[in-house]
C-alpha positions in Angstrom: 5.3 0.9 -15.2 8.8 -0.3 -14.3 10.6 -1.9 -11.4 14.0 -0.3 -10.5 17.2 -1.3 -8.9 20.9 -0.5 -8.8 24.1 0.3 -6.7 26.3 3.5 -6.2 29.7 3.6 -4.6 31.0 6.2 -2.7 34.7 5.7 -5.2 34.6 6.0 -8.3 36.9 2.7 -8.5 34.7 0.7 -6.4 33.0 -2.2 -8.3 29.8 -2.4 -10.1 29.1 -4.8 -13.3 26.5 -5.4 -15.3 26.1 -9.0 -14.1 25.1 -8.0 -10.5 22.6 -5.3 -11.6 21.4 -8.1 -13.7 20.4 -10.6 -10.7 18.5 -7.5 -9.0 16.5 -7.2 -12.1 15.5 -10.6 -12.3 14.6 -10.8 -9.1 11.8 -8.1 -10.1 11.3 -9.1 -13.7 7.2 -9.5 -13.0 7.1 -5.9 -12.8 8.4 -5.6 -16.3 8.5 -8.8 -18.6 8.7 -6.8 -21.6 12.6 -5.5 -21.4 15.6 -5.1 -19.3 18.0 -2.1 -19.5 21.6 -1.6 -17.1 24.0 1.4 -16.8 26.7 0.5 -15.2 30.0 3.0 -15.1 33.2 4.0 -12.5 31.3 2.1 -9.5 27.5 3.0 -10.4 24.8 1.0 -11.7 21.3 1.4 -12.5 19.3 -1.3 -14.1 15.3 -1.5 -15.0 12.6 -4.0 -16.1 10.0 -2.7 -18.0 6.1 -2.6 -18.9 5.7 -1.0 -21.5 2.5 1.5 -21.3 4.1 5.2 -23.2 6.4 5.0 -26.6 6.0 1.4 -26.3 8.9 1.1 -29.4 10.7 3.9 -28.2 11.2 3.9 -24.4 14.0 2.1 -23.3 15.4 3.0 -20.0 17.7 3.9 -18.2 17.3 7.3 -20.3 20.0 10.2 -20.5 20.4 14.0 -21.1 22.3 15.6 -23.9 25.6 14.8 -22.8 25.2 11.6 -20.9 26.0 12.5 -17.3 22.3 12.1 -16.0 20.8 8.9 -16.2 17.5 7.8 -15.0 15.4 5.0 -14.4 11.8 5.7 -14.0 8.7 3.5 -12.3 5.4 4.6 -12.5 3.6 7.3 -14.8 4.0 11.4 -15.2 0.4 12.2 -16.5 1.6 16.6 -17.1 4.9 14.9 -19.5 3.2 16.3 -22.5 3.0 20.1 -21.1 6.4 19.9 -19.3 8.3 18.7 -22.7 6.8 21.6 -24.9 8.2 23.8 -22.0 11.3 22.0 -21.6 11.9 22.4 -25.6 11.1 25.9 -25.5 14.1 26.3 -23.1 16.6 24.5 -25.4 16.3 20.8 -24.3 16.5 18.1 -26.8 14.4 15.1 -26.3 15.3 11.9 -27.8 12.4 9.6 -27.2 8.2 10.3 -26.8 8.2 8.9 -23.2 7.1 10.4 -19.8 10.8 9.3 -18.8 12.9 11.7 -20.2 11.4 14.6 -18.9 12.8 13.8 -15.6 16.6 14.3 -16.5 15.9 17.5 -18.2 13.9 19.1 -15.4 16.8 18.0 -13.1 19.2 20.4 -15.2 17.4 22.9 -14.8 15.8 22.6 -11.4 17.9 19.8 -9.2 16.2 18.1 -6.7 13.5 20.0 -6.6 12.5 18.4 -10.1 9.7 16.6 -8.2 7.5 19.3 -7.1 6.7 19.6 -11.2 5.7 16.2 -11.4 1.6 15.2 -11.5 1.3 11.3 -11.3 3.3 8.0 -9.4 6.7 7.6 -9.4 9.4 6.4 -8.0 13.1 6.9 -9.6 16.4 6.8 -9.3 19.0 9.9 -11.2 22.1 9.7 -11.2 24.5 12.7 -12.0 27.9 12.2 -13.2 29.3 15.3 -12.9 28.4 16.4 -9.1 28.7 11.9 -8.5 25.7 12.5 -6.6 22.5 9.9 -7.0 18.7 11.3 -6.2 16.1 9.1 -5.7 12.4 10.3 -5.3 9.1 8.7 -4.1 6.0 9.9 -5.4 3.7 12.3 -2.6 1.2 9.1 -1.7 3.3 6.6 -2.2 1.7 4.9 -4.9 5.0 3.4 -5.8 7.8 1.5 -3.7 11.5 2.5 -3.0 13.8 1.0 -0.7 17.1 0.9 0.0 19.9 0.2 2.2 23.5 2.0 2.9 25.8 -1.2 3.2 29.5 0.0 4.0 30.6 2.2 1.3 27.8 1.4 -1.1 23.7 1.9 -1.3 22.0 -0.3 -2.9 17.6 0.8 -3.9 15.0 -1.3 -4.9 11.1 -1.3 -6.0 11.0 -4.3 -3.9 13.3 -5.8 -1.0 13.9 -9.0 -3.2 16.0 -6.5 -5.4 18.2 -6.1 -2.6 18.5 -9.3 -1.3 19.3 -10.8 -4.3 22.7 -9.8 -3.9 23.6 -8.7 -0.6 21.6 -11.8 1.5 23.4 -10.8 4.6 21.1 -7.8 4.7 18.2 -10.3 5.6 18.2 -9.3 9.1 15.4 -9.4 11.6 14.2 -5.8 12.6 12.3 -6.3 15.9 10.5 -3.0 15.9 9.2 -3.9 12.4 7.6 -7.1 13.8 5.9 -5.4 16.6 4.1 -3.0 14.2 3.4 -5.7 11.9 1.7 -7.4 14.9 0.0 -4.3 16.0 -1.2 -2.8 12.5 -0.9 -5.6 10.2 1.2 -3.6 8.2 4.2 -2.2 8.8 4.5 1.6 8.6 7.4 3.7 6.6 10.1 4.3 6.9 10.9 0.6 8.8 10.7 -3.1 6.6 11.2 -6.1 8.3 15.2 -6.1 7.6 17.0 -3.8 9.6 19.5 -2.5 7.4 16.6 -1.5 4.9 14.2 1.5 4.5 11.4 2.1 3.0 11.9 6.0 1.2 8.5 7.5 2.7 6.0 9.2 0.2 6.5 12.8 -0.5 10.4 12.5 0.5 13.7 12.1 -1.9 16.7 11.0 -1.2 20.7 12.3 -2.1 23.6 10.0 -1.5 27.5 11.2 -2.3 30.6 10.4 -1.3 30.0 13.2 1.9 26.7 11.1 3.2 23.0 10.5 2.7 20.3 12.9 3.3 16.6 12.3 3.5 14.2 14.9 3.4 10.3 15.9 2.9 9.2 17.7 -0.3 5.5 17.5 0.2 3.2 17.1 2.9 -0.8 17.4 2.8 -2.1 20.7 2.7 -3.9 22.4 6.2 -6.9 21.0 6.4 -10.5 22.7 6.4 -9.3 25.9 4.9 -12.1 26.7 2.5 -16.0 26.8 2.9 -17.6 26.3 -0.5 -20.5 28.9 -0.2 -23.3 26.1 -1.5 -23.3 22.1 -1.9 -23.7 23.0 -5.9 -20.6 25.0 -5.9 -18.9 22.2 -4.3 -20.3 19.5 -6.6 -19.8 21.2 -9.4 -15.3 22.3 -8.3 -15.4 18.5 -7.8 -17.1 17.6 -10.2 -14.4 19.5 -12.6 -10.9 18.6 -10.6 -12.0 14.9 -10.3 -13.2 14.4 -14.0 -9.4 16.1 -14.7 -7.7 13.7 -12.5 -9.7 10.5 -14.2 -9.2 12.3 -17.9 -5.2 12.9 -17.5 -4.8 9.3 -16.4 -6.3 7.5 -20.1 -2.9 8.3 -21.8 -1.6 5.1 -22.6 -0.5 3.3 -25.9 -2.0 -0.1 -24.7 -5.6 -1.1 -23.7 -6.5 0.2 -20.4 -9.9 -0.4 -18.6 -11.0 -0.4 -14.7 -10.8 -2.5 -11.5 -15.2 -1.9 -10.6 -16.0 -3.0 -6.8 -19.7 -1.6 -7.3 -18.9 0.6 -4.5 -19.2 4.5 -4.7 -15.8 5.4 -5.4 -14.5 2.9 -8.2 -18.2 3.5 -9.9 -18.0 7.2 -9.8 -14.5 6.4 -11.3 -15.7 4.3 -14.2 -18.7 7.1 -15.1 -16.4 9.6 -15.6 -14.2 7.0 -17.7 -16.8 6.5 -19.4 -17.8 10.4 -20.4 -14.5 10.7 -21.3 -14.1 7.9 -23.2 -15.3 7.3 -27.0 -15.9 3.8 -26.6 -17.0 1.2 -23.9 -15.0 1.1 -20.8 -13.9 -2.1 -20.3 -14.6 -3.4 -16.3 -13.4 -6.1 -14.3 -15.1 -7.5 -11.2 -15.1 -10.3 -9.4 -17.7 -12.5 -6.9 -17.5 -15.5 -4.6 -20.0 -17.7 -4.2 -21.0 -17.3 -1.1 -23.4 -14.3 -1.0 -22.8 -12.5 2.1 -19.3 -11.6 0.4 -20.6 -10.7 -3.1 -20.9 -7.4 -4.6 -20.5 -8.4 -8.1 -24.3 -7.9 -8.2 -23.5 -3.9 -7.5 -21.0 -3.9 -10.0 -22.8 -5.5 -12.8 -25.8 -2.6 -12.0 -22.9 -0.2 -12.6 -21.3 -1.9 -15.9 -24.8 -1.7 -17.4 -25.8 1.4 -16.6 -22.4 3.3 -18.3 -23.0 0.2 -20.7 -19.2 -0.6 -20.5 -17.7 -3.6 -21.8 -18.1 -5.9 -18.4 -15.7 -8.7 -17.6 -16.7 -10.8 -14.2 -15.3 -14.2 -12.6 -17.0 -15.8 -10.1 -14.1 -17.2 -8.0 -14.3 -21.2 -6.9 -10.5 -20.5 -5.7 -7.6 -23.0 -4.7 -7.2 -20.6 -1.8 -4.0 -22.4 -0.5 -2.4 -22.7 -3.6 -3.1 -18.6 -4.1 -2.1 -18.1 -0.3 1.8 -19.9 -0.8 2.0 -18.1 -4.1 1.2 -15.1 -3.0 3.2 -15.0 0.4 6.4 -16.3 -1.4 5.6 -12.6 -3.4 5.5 -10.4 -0.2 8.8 -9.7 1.3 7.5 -8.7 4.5 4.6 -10.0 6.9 1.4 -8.5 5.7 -1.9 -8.8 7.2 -4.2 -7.6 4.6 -6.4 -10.2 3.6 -8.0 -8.6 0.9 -4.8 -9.2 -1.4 -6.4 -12.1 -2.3 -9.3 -10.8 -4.3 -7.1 -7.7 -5.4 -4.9 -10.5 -6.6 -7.6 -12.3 -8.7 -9.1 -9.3 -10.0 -5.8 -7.7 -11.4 -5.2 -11.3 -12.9 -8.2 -11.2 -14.8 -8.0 -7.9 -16.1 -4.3 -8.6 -17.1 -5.9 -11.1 -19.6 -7.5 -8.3 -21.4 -5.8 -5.1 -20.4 -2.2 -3.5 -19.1 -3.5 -0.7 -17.4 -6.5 -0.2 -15.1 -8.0 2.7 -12.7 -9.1 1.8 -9.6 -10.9 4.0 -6.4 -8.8 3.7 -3.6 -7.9 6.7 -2.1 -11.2 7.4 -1.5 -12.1 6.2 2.1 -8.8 8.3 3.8 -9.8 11.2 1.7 -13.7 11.6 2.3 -14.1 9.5 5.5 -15.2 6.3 4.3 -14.4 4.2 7.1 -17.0 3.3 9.8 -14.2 3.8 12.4 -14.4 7.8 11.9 -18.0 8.0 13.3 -18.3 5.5 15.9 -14.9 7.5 17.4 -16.4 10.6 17.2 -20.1 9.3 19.1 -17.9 7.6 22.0 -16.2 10.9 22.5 -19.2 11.3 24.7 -17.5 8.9 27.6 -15.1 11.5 27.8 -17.8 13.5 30.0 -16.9 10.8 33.0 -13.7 11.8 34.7 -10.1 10.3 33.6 -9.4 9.5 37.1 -12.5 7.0 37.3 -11.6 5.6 33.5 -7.9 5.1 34.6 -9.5 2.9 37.9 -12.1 0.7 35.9 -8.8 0.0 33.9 -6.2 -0.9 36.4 -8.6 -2.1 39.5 -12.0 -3.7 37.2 -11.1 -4.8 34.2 -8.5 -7.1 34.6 -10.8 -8.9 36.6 -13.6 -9.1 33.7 -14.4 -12.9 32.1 -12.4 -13.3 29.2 -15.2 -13.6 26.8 -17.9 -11.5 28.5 -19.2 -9.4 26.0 -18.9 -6.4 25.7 -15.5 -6.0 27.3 -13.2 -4.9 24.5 -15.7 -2.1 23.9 -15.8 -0.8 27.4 -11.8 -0.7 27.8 -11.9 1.3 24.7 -14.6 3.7 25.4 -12.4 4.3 28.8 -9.0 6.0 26.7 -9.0 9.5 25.9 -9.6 10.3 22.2 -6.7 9.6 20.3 -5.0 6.5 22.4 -9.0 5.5 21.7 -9.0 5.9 17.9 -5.1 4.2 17.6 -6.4 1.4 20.3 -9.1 1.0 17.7 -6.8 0.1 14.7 -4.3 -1.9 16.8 -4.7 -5.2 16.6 -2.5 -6.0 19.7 -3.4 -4.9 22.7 -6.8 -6.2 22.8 -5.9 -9.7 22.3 -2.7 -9.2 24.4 -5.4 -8.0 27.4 -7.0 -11.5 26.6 -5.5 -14.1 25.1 -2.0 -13.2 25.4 0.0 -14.5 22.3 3.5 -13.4 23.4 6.0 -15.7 24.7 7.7 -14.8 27.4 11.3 -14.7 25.0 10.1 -12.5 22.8 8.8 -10.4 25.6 12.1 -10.2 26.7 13.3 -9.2 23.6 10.8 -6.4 22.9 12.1 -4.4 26.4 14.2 -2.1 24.3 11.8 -1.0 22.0 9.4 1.6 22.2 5.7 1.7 21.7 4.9 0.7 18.3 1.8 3.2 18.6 3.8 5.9 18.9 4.1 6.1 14.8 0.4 6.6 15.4 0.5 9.5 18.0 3.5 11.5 16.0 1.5 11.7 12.7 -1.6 12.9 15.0 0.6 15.6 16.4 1.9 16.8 12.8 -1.2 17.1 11.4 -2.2 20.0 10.0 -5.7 19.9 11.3 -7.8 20.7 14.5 -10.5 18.7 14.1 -10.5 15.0 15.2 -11.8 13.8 11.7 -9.5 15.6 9.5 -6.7 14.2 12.0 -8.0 11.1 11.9 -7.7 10.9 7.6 -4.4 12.4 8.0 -3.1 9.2 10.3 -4.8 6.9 7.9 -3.5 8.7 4.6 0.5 8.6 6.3 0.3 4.9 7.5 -2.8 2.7 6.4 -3.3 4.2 2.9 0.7 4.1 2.1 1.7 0.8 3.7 -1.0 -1.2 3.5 -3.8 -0.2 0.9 -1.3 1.0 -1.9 1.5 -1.5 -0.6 -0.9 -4.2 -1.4 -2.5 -2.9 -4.8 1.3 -2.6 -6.1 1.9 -5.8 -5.3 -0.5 -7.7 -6.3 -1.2 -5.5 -9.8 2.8 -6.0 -10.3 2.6 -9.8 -9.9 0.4 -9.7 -12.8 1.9 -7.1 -14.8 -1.1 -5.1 -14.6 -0.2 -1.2 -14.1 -3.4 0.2 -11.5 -3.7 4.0 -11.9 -5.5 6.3 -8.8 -7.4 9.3 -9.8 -8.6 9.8 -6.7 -5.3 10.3 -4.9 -4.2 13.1 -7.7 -2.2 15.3 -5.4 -4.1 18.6 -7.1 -7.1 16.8 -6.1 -6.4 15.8 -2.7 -4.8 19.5 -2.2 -8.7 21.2 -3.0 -10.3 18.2 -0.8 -8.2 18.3 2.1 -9.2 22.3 2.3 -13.0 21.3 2.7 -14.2 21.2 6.2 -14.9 17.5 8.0 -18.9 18.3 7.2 -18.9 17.6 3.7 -16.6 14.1 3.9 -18.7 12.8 7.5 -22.3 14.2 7.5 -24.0 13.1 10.3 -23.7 9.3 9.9 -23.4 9.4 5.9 -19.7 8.9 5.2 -18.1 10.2 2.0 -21.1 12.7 1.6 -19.7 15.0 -0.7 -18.1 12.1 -2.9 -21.9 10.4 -2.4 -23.6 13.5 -3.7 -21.2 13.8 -7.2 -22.2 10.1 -7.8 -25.4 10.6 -7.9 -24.8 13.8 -10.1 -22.4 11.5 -12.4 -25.5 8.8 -12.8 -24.3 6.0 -10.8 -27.8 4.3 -9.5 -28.7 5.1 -5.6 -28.8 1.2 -4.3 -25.2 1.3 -5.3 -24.5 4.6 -3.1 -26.9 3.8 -0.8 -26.0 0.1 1.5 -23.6 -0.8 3.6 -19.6 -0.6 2.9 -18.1 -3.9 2.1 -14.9 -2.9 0.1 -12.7 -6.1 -1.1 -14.5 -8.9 0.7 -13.9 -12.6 0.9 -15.6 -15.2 3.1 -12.5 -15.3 5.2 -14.3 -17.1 7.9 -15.7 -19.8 5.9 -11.8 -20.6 4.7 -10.6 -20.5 7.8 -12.7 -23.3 9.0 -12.9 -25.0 6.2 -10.0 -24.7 2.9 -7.3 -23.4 4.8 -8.1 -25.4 8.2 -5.5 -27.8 7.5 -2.8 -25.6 6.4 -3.6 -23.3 9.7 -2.7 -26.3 11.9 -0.1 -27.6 10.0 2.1 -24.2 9.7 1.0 -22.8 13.2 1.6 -25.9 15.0 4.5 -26.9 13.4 7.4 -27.5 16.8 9.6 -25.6 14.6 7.0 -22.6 14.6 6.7 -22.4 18.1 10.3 -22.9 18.3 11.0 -19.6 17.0 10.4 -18.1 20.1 7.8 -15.2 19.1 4.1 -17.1 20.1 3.4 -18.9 24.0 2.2 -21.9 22.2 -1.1 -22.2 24.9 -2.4 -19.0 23.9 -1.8 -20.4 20.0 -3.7 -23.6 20.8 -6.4 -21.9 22.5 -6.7 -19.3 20.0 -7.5 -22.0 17.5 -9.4 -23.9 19.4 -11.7 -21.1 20.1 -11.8 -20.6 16.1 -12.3 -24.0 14.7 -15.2 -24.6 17.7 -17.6 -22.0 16.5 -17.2 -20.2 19.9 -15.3 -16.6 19.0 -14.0 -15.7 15.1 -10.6 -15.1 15.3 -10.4 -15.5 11.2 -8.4 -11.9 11.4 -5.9 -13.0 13.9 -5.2 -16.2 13.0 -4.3 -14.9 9.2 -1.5 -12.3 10.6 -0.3 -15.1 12.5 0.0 -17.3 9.3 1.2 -14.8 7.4 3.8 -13.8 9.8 5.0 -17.4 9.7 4.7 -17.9 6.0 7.0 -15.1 5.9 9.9 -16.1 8.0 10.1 -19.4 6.0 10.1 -17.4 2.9 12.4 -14.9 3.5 14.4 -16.0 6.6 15.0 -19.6 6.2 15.6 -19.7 2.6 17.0 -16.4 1.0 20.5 -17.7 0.3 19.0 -20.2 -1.9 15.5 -18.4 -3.5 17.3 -15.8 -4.8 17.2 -15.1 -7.9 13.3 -16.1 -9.0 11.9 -16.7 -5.0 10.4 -19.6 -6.0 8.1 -21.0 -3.0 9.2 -24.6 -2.0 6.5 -26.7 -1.0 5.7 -26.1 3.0 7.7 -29.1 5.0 6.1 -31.9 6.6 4.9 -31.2 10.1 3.7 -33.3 12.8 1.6 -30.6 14.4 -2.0 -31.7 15.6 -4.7 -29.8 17.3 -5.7 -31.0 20.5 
């Protein structure tokens, strides 16, 4: 596990030294503390910082072909290295180191591009060949690894992280609108867009080739059709998945340093840590963490699981300085991000650092199988679709405007009143049912918005490639493109890579997600049991039925119990601040009465009022102090601010 950075020029005599590859690396170094490597020749340069996991001694990057005009550098894991090396050296190729690395350059002699599609694990890397002065970068198919980059005159310049980038071209720090609206709408914000205009994210499953003719972006893989094959009987399904998962967990305990797993107590990181543990001669070691406040605890779940696979359990109940994590952690983050779960993703990965480098996790799990709760209660209010659009359309225009802003009930009925799919993306938005309310806007940044399009059309454009009929399979194809890629692994990288922690992902093995997607919506959403098929292997793997068997929590943290209490101060402080509203993006009533609302006990806007900090602990971060931060992005203390609640 690596982070990666450089800089190509279209002319050969354009400038590149080591110096400046060496200020993007340290701008990253947390992703790899234990070594550095730079190539830098005739106006190219490629630099890495390492964590060591495969030929610990022996893996320096960047790494090279035969004759030195390919080099490589390589973040993330190739799980098939060992059978694509004995293949490579039966065709002539001489290896010079034991690492998963070097098999990249050598399939790129013999295969270009198109290199990738041999390539089982995460990845994201950067080749650059010499003799065609042509540079290929590749993301892996889920996205499980970052890559951006950004086409600045005559050079490009990529990055695991923005930071890379900004380290030495600050100019590029400019605001991208349409990246703030999503971020405001999803929490998130969806490939290919970051918040800085001149830089992309490379999208999952696409590469990239830049040469002194132009840059071309293109898809090499794309989820298979969905609901293609009917296992004749639930034991010849159990027993295929059964197989292909225990594969995927098996492939991913190569690794020269101790490795254990991230254990929620939920179904898919305990079916996760029982096959770990058949496959594993000696106890698994498991992290989990708890709060102390019970309604937010599952470390109870995961200590039933740890016992029964008798694994070597680690577990921190979590008393934390919850401001001092949230400026740490935002000073991290390069753009907005509405996730609040990085917080105990953070923690956990922290703790297991102390004992491990690498860990498996679940995720995955909920876009593949139907996890969510979002995927049933969509599908029971397609029944509202039996009343006419024309009388939905009415009660939208003509009655509900007119509804009392905290009636109850009223969010619900405007949702029930869309047609399916404007239903299930008004569902995940986060905008326009506050913006029907409590309108957050100001009237500026209204103004500014005109010329932009609707952020939910990402939404509607992934719904109308999907390779599916049915509204659930279309539904976990939406998810898998935007939530699972820019939010779910965005914020497992992130926080894992602040750590130094590498987090593996069986569950999102491309082999295995290509035999999932073919089964038909009935085995992931049965009824009202979600992830039924996943459920069922489970219990055929030995993890205990009151694990399976209660209601979903994921990565919970008492939120709202912070919000009003830890954090209260900081909340008024930031959100208040003059030089906050200032900005021009929030009407400062609707901020006010927002928190007010909040801090009263009368509605919970915990959710809300965190993308609001975290949008504003980002533009001080990364707008108001990049010429100075960079290199290290230290967070200064927050300034002094007069702001009050009234």
């Amino acid at each position: 596990m690596c982070g990666i950075a450089g800089i190509v020029q279209t002319r050969p005599d354009g400038v590149v030294d080591n110096a400046t590859i060496h200020r993007m690396c340290q701008a990253i170094v947390h992703r790899g503390p234990d070594d550095e490597g730079i190539f830098v020749k005739a106006g190219v340069g490629l630099g890495m910082r390492r964590l060591s996991i495969i030929d610990v001694a022996g893996g320096h990057q960047p790494v090279f072909n035969e004759d030195k005009t390919i080099w490589v550098v390589f973040n993330g894991e190739i799980y098939n290295f060992p059978e694509l090396r004995s293949e490579l050296e039966k065709r002539g190729h001489r290896f010079y180191t034991h690492t998963d690395t070097e098999v990249i350059v050598h399939l790129y002699e013999d295969l270009g591009a198109d290199c990738v599609n041999k390539l089982r694990g995460m990845f994201a890397f950067a080749l650059y060949d010499e003799r065609l002065r042509k540079l290929l970068m590749a993301r892996d198919r889920f996205g499980k690894k970052p890559l951006h980059y950004a086409l600045a005159g005559e050079r490009l310049l990529f990055g695991s992280e923005i930071k890379a980038i900004l380290a030495v071209a600050p100019e590029l720090a400019e605001v991208n609108n349409e990246a703030l609206l999503q971020y405001m709408y999803f929490g998130y914000v969806p490939d290919p867009l970051t918040a800085f205009l001149p830089i992309q994210k490379l999208p999952p499953g696409h590469l990239l080739e830049f040469w002194a003719g132009g840059l071309r972006v293109r898809q090499y893989w794309d989820l298979p059709q969905y609901s293609t094959h009917q296992p004749s009987t639930e034991e010849e399904c159990l027993e295929e998945l059964e197989h292909r998962l225990a594969d995927a967990v098996k492939i991913r305990l190569i690794s020269d340093v101790p490795l254990g797993a991230l254990l929620s107590g939920g179904t898919d990181s305990s079916t996760v840590v029982a096959l770990m543990a058949r496959a594993s001669s000696r106890p698994v070691k498991t992290f989990s963490i708890g709060f102390s406040h019970d309604d937010f605890n599952e470390a109870h779940y995961a200590r039933i699981v740890a016992k029964h696979f008798g694994t070597d359990h680690h577990e921190l109940v979590l008393e934390p300085n919850v401001v001092e994590t949230v400026e740490k952690l935002t000073g991290l983050l390069e753009e907005p991000f509405g996730d609040s779960s990085m917080l105990p993703t953070y923690y956990v990965s922290r703790m297991a650092r102390e004992h491990v480098t690498v860990a498996l996790s679940g995720d995955g799990g909920d876009e593949i199988f139907a996890g969510y709760d979002r995927y049933g209660i969509h599908l029971r209010r397609q029944i509202f679709e039996r009343i006419p659009r024309w009388i939905w359309r009415l009660y939208r225009e003509q009655v509900y405007p007119w509804l009392p802003h905290d009636m109850r009930g009223k969010k619900f009925s405007y949702n029930v009143s869309l047609p399916w799919r404007e239903r299930y993306v008004d569902g995940i938005s986060f905008v326009p049912s506050f913006e029907r309310d409590l309108p957050l806007w100001s009237d500026e940044f209204r103004e500014t918005l005109k010329g932009i399009g609707n952020p939910e059309e990402v939404m509607y454009r992934y719904f109308d490639q999907a390779p599916a009929r049915d509204p659930v399979s279309q539904m976990l194809y939406v998810d898998t493109k935007t939530y699972l890629a820019a939010d779910i692994l965005a914020k497992v990288d992130r926080m894992s890579m602040a750590t130094s922690l590498e987090v593996r992902v069986p569950i999102l093995d491309h082999l295995f997600v290509e035999w999932a997607t073919a089964l038909p919506p009935e085995w992931k959403l049965h009824g009202r049991v979600q992830k039924y098929i996943l459920r069922k292997l489970a219990e055929r793997v030995g993890v205990p039925r009151e694990v399976l068997y209660r209601p979903k929590q994921g990565f919970a943290l008492p939120l709202v119990h912070w919000m009003r209490n830890e954090l209260k101060d900081l909340i008024i402080t930031v959100l208040l601040d003059p030089k906050t509203m200032q900005r021009g993006y929030f009407n400062p009533v609707g901020v006010r009465r927002l928190l007010d609302e909040h801090f009263r006990g009368r509605r919970n806007h915990s959710g809300r009022i965190w993308r609001l900090l975290m949008f504003e602990l980002w533009h001080r971060n990364y707008l108001e102090r990049i010429p100075k931060s960079i290199p290290g992005m230290e967070l200064n203390h927050l300034a002094d601010v007069t702001g009050t609640l009234e």
